[in-house]
C-alpha positions as CSV (number, residue, x, y, z in Angstrom):
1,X,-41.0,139.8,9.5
2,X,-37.8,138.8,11.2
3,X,-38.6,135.1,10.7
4,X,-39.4,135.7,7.5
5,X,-35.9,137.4,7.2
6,X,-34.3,134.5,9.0
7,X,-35.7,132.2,6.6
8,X,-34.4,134.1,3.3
9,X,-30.9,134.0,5.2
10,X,-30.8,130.3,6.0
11,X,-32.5,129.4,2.7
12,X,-29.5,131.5,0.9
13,X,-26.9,129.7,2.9
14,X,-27.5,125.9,2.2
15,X,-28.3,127.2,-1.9
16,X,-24.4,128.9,-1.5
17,X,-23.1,125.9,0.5
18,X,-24.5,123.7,-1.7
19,X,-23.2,125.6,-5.0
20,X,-19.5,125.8,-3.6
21,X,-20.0,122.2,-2.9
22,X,-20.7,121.8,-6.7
23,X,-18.5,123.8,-7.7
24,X,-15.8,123.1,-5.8
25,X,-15.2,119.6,-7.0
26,X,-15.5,117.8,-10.2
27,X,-18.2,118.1,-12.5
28,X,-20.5,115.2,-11.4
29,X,-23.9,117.1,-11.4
30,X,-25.6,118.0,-14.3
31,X,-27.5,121.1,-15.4
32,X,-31.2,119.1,-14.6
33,X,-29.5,118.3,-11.3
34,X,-28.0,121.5,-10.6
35,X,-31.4,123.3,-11.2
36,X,-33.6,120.7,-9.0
37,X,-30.5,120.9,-6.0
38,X,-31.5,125.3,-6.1
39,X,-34.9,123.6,-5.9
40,X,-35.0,122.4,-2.8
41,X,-32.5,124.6,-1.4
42,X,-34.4,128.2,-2.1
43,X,-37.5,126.2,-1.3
44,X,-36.7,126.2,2.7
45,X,-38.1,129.9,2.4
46,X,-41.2,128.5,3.0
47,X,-40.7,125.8,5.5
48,X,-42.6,127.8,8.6
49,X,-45.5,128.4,6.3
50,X,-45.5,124.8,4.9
51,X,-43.2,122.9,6.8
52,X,-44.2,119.1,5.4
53,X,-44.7,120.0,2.0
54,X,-41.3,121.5,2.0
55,X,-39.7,118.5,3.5
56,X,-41.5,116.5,0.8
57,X,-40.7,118.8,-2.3
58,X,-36.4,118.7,-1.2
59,X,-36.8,115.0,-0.4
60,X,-38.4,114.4,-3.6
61,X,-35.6,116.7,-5.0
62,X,-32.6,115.1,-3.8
63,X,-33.8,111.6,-4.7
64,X,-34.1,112.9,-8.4
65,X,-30.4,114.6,-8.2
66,X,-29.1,111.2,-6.8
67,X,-31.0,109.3,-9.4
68,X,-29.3,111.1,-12.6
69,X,-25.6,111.7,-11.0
70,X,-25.2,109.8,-7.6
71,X,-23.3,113.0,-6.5
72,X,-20.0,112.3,-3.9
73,X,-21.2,115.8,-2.3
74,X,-23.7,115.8,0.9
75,X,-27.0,117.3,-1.4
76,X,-28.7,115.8,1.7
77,X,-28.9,119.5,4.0
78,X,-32.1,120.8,2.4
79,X,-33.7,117.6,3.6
80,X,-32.3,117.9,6.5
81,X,-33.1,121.5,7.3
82,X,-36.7,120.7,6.0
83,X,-37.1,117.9,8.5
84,X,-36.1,119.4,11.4
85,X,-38.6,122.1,10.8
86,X,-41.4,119.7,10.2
87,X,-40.9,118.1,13.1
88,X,-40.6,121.7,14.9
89,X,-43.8,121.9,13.6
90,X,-45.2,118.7,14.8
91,X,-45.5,117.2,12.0
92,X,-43.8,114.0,13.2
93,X,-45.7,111.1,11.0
94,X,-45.2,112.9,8.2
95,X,-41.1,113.9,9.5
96,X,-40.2,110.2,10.0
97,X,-42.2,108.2,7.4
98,X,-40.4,110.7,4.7
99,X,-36.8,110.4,6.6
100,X,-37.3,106.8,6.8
101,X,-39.0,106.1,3.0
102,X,-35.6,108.9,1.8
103,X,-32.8,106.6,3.9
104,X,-34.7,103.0,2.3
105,X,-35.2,104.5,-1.2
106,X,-31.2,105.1,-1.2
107,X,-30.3,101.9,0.2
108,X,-32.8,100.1,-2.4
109,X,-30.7,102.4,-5.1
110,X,-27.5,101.8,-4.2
111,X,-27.8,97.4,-3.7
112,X,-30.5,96.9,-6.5
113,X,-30.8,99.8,-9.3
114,X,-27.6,101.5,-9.4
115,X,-24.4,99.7,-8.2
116,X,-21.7,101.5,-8.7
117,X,-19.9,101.8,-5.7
118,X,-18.6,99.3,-3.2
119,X,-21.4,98.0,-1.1
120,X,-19.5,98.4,2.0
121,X,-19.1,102.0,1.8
122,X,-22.5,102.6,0.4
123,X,-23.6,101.1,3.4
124,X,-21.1,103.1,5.8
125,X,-22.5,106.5,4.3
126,X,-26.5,105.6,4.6
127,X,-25.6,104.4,8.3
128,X,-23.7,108.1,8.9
129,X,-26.3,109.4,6.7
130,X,-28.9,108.2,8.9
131,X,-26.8,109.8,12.7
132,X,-27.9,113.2,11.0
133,X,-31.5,112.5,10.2
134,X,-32.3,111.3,13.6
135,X,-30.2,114.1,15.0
136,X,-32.0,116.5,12.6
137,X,-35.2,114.4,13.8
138,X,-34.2,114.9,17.7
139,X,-33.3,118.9,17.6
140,X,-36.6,118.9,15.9
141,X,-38.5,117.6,18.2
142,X,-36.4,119.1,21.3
143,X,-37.1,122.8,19.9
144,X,-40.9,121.8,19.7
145,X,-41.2,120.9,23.5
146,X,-38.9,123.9,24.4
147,X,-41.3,126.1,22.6
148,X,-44.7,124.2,23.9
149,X,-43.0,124.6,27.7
150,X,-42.4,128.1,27.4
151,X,-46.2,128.7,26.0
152,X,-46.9,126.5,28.9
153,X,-45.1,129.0,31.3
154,X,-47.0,131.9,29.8
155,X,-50.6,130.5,29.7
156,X,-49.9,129.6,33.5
157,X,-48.6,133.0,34.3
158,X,-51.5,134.6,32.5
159,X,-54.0,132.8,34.8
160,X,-52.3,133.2,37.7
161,X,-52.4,137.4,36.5
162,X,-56.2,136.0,35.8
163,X,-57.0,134.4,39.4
164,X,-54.9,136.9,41.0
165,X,-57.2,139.9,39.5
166,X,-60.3,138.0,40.5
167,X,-59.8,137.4,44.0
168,X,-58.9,141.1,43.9
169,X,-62.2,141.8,42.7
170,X,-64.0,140.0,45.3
171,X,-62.6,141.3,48.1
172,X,-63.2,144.7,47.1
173,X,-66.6,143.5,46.8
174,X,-66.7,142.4,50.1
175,X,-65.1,146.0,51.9
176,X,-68.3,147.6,49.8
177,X,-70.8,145.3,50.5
178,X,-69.7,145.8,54.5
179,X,-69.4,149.3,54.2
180,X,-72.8,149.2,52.5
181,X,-74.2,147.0,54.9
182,X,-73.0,149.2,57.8
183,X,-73.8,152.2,56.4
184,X,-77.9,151.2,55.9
185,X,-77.9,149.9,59.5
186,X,-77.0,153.2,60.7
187,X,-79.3,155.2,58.9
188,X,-82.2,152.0,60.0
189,X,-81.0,153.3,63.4
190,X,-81.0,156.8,62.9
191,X,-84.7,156.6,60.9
192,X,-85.8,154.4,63.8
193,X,-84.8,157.2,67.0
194,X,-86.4,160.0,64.3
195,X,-89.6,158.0,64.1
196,X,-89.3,157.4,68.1
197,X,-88.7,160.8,68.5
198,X,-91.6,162.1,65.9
């Protein structure tokens, strides 16, 4: 319930990031853009559930909102978001191959469909653009070992609980089959000196 809390708060951030963005500077995105950028950004409510078809919905998002207004705001933190969490996930073919096609469908936009802006800082933003998808990639994938390490740890501490229980188990079986084993010679003994005696 908590995560699911969590996700509702982060999910309600980037949307209110991304609308002060908006709103903040000129009006460059328009109303089918505005509605596809609250898209992808409410959408990260289910990225545990479904973390690559998340990251595919924002990505295909955010290309459609640069297509029709080739925004000067960073629209780019729902993918973001989504990708770290797919790779979280271990979804890593599916993290990189949709980072990767994302950064190459811009560049492809930006020297041969839509030229508008100088090439030289087009280029500059896709290369900065691409530092936070292989950092968003790399936190991604840290968190995943963290967690695998840590479930690691507990598995190993559970069987040690396990081994620890069962060599408990056998030595009380041990102290009782002694005792037993004493026990019956004595009365052999004793039936033996009552037989002797009869």
């Amino acid at each position: 319930m908590t995560k699911w809390i969590a996700d509702i708060g982060h999910a309600v951030a980037v949307t209110l990031l991304l609308v002060a963005a908006i709103e903040a500077g000129p009006p460059v995105v328009s109303t089918p853009a505005y509605a596809l950028v609250l898209i992808s950004s409410l959408s990260l409510v289910l990225r545990r559930p479904y973390p690559a078809a998340v990251l595919i919905l924002t990505t295909a998002c955010t290309l459609a909102v640069y297509i029709m207004d080739q925004p000067d705001i960073f629209i780019e933190l729902p993918v973001l978001v989504a990708l770290y969490t797919a790779l979280r996930a271990g979804h890593r073919a599916i993290g990189i191959s949709t980072g990767l096609a994302y950064l190459m469908s811009l560049v492809v936009m930006n020297v041969a469909i839509l030229p508008g802006h100088p090439a030289r800082e087009e280029i500059q933003d896709r290369v900065m653009l691409l530092g936070w998808f292989v950092a968003a990639m790399m936190l991604g994938e840290a968190a995943r070992l963290r967690e695998k390490r840590a479930a690691d740890q507990v598995r190993s501490h559970q069987e040690t609980a396990l081994r620890l229980a069962g060599e408990e188990r056998l030595r009380i079986a041990r102290e009782l089959h002694d005792s037993l084993t004493h026990s019956i010679s004595v009365i052999k003994v004793q039936a033996g000196v009552a037989v002797h005696l009869a």
